[in-house]
Phi, psi and omega in degrees: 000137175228154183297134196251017183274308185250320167114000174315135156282141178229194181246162210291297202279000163324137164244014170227176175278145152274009169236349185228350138119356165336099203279145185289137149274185155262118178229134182283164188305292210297345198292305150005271224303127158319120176286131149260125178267147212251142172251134177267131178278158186267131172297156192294313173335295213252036157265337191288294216289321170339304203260339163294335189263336155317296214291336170307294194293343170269326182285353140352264178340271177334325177283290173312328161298249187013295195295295186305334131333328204238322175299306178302319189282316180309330163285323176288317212255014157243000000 
């Protein structure tokens, strides 16, 4: 536990500092430390859903030209 006065390490069940006669609050070791921010890699999940809703919609696109293409000829050549 440290002192949020002097910055002192104390034992954990102190209720004052022992260097500066302060009373302690609680503060845990890790809170201290500077958070390093973590680059998260992206999961195959939510790389699939990225990419699946473009690719649906041009194969959409592709299918319906492809169909309205098969339909018109079939209809001129009967």
């Amino acid at each position: 536990m440290f002192c949020t006065k002097c910055g002192h390490k104390n034992k954990i069940n102190a209720n004052f500092c022992s260097k500066c006669g302060s009373k302690l609050n609680i503060i845990i070791e890790h809170d201290l430390t500077p958070k390093k921010e973590v680059k998260k890699s992206m999961s195959l999940e939510k790389i699939f859903q990225v990419i699946s809703v473009p690719l649906g919609i041009v194969l959409f696109a592709v299918a319906r030209i492809s169909l309205r293409t098969l339909f018109k000829y079939w209809f001129n050549n009967s």
